[in-house]
Structures are given as C-alpha cells and as structure tokens.
C-alpha positions as a Markdown table, in Angstrom:
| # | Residue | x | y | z |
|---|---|---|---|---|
| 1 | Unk | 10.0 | 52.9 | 4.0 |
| 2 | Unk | 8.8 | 55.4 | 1.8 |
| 3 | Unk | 11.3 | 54.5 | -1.6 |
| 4 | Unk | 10.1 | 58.1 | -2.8 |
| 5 | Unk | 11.5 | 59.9 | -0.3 |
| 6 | Unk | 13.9 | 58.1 | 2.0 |
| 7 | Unk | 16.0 | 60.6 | 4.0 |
| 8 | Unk | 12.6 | 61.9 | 5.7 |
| 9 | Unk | 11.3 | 61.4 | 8.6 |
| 10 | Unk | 11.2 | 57.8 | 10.0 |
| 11 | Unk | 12.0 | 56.2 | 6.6 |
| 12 | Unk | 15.6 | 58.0 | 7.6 |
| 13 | Unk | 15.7 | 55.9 | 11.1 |
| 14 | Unk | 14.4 | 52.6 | 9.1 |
| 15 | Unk | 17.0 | 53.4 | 6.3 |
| 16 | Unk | 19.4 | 53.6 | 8.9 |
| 17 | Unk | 18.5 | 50.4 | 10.7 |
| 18 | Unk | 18.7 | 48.8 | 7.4 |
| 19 | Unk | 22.2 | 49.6 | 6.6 |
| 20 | Unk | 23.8 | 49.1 | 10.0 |
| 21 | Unk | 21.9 | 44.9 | 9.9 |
| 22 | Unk | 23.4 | 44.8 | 6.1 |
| 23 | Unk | 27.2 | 45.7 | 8.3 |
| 24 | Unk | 26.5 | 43.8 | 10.8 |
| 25 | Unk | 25.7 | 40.7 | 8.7 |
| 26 | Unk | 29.0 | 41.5 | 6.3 |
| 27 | Unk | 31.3 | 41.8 | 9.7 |
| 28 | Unk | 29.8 | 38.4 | 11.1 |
| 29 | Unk | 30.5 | 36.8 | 7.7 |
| 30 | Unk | 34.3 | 38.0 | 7.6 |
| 31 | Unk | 34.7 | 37.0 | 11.5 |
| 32 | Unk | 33.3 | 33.6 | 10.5 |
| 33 | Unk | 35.9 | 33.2 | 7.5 |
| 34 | Unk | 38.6 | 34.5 | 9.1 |
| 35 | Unk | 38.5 | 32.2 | 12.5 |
| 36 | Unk | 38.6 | 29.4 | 9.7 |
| 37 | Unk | 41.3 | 30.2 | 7.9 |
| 38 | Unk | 42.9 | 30.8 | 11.2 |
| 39 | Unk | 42.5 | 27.3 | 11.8 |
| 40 | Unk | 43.2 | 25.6 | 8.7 |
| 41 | Unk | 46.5 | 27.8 | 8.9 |
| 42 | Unk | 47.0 | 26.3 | 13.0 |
| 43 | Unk | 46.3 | 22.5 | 11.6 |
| 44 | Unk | 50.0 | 23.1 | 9.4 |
C-alpha cells in the first residue's frame, strides 16, 4: 500500500481488499454472538 496516496492504482484494489476482510471478520464475529445468545435464550 502506498499510505501517501491510497486511492491510486493497486494500493485502491489492496485498500479495498483490506476493508471488505475487516467486514468480513466484524459479520463472522456478530454471527458467532448471536447463534449464542440464541441458545442461551433456547436453554430457558
């Protein structure tokens, strides 16, 4: 990545990829803590 300049050329397509493992990660996280709440609420 070039931090001086990120929207150009393939620091835009690594900049990209960056963000969309950062959402990927955050939606695997709330799938994982909602299935167990899910069940802690099914155990009552």
């Amino acid at each position: 990545m070039d931090w001086s300049n990120p929207i150009n050329g393939k620091s835009a397509v690594a900049v990209i990829c960056a963000i969309a493992s950062a959402s990927a990660v955050l939606l695997l996280t709330i799938l994982i803590l909602s299935k167990k709440i899910a069940e802690r609420l099914n155990k009552k």
